[in-house]
C-alpha positions as a Markdown table, in Angstrom:
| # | Residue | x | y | z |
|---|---|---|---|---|
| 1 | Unk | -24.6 | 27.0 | 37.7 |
| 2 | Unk | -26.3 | 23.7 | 37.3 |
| 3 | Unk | -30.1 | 23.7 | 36.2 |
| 4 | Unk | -32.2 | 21.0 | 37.2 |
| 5 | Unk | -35.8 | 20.6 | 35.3 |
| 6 | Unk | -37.2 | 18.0 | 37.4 |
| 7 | Unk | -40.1 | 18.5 | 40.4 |
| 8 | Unk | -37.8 | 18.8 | 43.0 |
| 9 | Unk | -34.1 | 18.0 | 44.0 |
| 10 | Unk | -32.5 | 17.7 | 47.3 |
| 11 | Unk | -29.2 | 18.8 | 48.9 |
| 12 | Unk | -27.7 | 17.0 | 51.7 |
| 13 | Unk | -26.8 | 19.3 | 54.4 |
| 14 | Unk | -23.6 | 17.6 | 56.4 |
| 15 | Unk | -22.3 | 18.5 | 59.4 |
| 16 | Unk | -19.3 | 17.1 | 60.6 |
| 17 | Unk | -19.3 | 16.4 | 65.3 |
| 18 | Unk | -16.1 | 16.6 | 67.3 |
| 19 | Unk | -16.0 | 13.5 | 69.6 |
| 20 | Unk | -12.8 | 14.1 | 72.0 |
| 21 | Unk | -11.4 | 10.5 | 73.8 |
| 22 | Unk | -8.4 | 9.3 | 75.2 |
| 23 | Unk | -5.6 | 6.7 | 74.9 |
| 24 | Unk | -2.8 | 4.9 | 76.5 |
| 25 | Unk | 0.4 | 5.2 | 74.8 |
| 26 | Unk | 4.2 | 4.1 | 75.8 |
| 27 | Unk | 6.0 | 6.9 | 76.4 |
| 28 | Unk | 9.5 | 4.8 | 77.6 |
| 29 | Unk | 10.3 | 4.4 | 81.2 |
| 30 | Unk | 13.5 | 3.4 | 84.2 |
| 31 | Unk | 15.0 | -0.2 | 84.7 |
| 32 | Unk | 16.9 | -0.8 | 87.5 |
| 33 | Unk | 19.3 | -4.2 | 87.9 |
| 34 | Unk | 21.6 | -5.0 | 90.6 |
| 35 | Unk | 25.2 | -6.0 | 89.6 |
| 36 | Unk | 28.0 | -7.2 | 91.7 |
| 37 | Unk | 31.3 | -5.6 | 92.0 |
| 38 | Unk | 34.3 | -6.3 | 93.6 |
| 39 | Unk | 36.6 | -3.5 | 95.1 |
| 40 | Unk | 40.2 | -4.3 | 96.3 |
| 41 | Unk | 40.5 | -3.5 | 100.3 |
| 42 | Unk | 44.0 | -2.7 | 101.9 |
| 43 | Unk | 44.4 | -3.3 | 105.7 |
| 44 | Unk | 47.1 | -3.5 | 107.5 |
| 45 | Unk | 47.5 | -5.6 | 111.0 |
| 46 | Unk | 50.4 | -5.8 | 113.0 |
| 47 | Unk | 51.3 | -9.5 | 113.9 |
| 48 | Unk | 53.3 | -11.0 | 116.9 |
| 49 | Unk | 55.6 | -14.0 | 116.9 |
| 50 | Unk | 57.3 | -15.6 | 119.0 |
| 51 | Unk | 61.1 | -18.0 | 119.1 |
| 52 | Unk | 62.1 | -20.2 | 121.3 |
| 53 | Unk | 66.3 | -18.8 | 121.4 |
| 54 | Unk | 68.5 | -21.5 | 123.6 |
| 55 | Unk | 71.5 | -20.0 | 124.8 |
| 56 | Unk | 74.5 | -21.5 | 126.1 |
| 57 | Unk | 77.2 | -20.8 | 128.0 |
| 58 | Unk | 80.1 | -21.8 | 130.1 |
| 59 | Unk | 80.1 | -22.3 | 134.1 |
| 60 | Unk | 82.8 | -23.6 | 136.6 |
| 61 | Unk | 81.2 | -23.9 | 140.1 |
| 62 | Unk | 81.1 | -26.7 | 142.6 |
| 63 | Unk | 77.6 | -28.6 | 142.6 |
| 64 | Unk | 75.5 | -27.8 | 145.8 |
| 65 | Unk | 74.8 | -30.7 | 148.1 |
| 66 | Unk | 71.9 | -29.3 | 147.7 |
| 67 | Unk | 71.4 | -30.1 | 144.2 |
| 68 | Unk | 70.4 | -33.3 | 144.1 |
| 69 | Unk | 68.5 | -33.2 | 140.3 |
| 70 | Unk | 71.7 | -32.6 | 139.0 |
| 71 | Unk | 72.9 | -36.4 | 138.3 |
| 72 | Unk | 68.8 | -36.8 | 136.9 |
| 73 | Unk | 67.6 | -37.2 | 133.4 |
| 74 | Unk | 65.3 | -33.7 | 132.4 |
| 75 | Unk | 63.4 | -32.6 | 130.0 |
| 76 | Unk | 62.3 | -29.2 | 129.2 |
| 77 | Unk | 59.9 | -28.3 | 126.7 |
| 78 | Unk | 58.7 | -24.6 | 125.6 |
| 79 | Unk | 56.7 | -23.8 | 122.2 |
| 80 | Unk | 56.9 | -21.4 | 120.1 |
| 81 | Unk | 53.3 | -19.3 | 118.9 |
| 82 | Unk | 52.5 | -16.5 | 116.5 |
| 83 | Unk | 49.5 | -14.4 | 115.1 |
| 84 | Unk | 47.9 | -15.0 | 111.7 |
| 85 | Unk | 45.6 | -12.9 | 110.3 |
| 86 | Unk | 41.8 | -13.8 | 110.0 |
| 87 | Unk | 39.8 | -12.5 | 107.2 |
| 88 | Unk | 36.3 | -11.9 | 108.4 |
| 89 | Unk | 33.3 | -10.7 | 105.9 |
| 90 | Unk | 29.9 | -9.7 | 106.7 |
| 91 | Unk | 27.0 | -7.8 | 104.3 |
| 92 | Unk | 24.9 | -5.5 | 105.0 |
| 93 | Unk | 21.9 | -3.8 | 103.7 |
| 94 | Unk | 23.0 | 0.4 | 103.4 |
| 95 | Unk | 20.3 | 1.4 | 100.9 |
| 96 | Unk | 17.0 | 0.1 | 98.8 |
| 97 | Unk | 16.0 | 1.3 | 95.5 |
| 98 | Unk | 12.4 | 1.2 | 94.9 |
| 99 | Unk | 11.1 | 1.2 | 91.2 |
| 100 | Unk | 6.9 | 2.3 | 91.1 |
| 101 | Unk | 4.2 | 5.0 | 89.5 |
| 102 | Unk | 3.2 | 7.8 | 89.9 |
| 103 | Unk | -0.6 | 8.9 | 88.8 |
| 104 | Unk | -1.3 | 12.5 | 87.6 |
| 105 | Unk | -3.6 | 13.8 | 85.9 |
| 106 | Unk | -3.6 | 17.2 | 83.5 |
| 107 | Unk | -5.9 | 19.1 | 81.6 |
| 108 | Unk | -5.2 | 19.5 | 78.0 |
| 109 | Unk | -7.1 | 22.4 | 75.5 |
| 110 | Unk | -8.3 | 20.0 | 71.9 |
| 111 | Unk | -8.2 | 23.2 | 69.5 |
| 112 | Unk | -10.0 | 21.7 | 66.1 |
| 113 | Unk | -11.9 | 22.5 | 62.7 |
| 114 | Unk | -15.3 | 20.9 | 62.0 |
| 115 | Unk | -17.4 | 21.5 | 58.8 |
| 116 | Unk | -20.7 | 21.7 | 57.7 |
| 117 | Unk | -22.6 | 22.1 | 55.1 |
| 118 | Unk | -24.6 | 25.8 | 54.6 |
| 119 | Unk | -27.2 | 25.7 | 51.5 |
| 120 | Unk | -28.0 | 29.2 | 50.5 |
| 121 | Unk | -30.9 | 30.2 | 48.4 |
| 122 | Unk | -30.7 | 32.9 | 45.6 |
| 123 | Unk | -33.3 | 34.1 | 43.5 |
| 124 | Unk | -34.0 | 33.7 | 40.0 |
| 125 | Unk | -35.7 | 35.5 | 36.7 |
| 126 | Unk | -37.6 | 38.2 | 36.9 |
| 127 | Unk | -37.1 | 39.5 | 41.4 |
| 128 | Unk | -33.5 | 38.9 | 40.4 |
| 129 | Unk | -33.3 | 41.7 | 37.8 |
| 130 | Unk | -35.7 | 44.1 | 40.1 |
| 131 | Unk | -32.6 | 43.1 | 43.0 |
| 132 | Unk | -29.8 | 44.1 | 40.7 |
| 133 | Unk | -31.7 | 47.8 | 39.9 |
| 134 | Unk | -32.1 | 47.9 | 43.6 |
| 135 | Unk | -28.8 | 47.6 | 44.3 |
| 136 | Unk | -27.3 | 49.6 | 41.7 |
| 137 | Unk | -29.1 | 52.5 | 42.6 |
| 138 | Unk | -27.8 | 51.8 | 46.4 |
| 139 | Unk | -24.5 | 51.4 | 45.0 |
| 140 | Unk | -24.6 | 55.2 | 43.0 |
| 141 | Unk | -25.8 | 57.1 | 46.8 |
| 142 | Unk | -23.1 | 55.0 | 49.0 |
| 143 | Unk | -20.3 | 54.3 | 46.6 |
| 144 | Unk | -20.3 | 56.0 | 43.2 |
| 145 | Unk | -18.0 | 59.1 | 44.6 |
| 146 | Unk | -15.5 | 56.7 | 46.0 |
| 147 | Unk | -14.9 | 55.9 | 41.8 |
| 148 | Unk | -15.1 | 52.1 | 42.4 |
| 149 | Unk | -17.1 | 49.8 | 40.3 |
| 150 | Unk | -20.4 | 48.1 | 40.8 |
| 151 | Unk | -18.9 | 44.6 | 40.2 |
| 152 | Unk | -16.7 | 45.1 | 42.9 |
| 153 | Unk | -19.3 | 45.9 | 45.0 |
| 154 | Unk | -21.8 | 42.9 | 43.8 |
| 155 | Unk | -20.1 | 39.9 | 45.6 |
| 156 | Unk | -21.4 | 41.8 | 49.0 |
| 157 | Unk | -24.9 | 42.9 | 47.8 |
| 158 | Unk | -25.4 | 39.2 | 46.8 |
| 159 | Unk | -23.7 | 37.7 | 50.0 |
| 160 | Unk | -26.1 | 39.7 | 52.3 |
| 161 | Unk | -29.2 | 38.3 | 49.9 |
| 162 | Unk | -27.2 | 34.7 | 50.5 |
| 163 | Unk | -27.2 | 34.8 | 54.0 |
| 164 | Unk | -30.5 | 36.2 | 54.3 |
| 165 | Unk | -32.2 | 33.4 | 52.8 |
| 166 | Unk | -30.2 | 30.8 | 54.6 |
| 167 | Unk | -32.0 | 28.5 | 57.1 |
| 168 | Unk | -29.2 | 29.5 | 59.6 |
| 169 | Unk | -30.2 | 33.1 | 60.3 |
| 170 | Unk | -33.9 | 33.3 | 60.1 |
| 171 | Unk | -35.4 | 35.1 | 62.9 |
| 172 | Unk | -31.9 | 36.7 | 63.6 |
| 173 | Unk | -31.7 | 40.3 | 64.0 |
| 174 | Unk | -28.6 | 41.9 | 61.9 |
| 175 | Unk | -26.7 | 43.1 | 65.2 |
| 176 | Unk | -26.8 | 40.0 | 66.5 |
| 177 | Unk | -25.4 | 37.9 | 63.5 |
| 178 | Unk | -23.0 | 40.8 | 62.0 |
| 179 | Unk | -19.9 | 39.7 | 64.3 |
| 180 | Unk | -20.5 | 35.9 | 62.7 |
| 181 | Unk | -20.5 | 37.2 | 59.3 |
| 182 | Unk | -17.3 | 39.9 | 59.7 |
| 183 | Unk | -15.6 | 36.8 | 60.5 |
| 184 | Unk | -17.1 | 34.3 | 57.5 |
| 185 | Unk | -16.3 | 37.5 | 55.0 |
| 186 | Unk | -13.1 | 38.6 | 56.4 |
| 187 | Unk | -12.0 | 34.1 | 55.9 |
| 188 | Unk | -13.8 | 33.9 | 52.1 |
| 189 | Unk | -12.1 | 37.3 | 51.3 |
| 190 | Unk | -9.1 | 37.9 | 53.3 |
| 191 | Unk | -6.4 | 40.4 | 51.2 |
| 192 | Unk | -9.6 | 41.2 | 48.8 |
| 193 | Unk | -12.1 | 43.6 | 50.2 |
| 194 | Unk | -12.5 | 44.3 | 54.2 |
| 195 | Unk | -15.9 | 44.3 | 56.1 |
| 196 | Unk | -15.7 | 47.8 | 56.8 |
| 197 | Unk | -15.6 | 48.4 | 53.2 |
| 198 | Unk | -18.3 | 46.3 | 52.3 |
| 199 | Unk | -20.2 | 46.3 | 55.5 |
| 200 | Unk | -23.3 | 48.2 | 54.0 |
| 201 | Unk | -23.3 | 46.9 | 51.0 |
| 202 | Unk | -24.2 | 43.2 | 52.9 |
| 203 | Unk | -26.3 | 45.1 | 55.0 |
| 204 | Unk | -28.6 | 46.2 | 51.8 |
| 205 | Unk | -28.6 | 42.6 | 50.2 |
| 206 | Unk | -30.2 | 41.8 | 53.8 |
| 207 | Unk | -32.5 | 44.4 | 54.1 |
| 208 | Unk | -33.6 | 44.0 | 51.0 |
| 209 | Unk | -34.6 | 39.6 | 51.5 |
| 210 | Unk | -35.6 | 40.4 | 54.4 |
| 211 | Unk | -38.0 | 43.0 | 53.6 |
| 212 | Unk | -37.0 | 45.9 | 55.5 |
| 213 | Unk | -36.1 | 47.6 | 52.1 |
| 214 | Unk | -38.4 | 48.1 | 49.1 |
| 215 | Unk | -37.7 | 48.3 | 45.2 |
């Protein structure tokens, strides 16, 4: 314990504020891209063609008088077509692919630890010698058949004299704070000693700051 023998000395009392915001961050995303590819196509078509086919043959008849182109020069002519095929393409649109955002919003719980600074005040010299024979007389009637020691028991009698003299609880009733400081005793002590075990002992250390006690 530091002693100071000047007027007066200060202690800064911090307390640290949650501030909860928001940011844009990447978080990837699609591409698309078009590509061409060619597919082989089989079709088959069934194609006509056509030959001219002269033929001839032998005849032994008398001429008609009738026939008078037969001593004439004639000439006959017949062509010859076929089918080709003819390769026709057209395109087509048969789907779109659209690439866009979608806005949603979601609630999300921040769960966090902030910190602060607690000053407690203690007494000293002479009211702090009348608070120890207070307390180990309180500690014979509640504890002395349980055959525990007094210096196990002194953490709590001085924690409830603590806490009494912090600026945090005055004007508190003890039923209203006692949930608050089960849970700061059961975090400074956890696997030590419980609240139920200590619970009056606390209770006496503020009874007796606060005045409801006498020496």
């Amino acid at each position: 314990m530091q002693r100071d023998t000047s007027a007066s000395a200060t202690i800064p009392v911090v307390e640290e504020q949650l501030r909860v915001g928001k940011r844009e961050v990447q978080r990837g995303g699609m591409r698309i891209f078009s590509r061409i590819v060619e597919i082989p196509v089989h079709e088959t078509i069934g194609l006509r063609e056509e030959h001219v086919d002269v033929q001839r043959r032998k005849v032994d008849q008398p001429i008609s008088p009738s026939d008078t182109a037969a001593f004439r020069a004639q000439t006959i002519e017949m062509r010859e077509s076929a089918e080709e095929a003819v390769v026709e393409k057209s395109a087509r649109i048969t789907e779109e692919v659209s690439i866009g955002k979608q806005v949603s919003e979601r609630q999300q719980q921040i769960d966090d630890t902030v910190r602060h600074t607690e000053v407690d005040v203690e007494r000293l010299g002479a009211a702090m010698s009348d608070d120890d024979i207070y307390y180990r007389e309180h500690f014979k009637l509640t504890y002395g058949a349980s055959g525990g020691a007094y210096d196990d028991y002194a953490p709590a009698y001085l924690y409830g004299s603590q806490i009494a003299g912090s600026g945090k609880y005055v004007g508190r009733q003890w039923d209203e704070i006692e949930p608050e400081l089960r849970t700061d005793w059961d975090s400074r002590h956890s696997g030590v000693s419980t609240w139920e075990k200590m619970k009056s002992a606390v209770r006496h250390g503020w009874d007796r700051m606060t005045g409801k006690h006498g020496a």
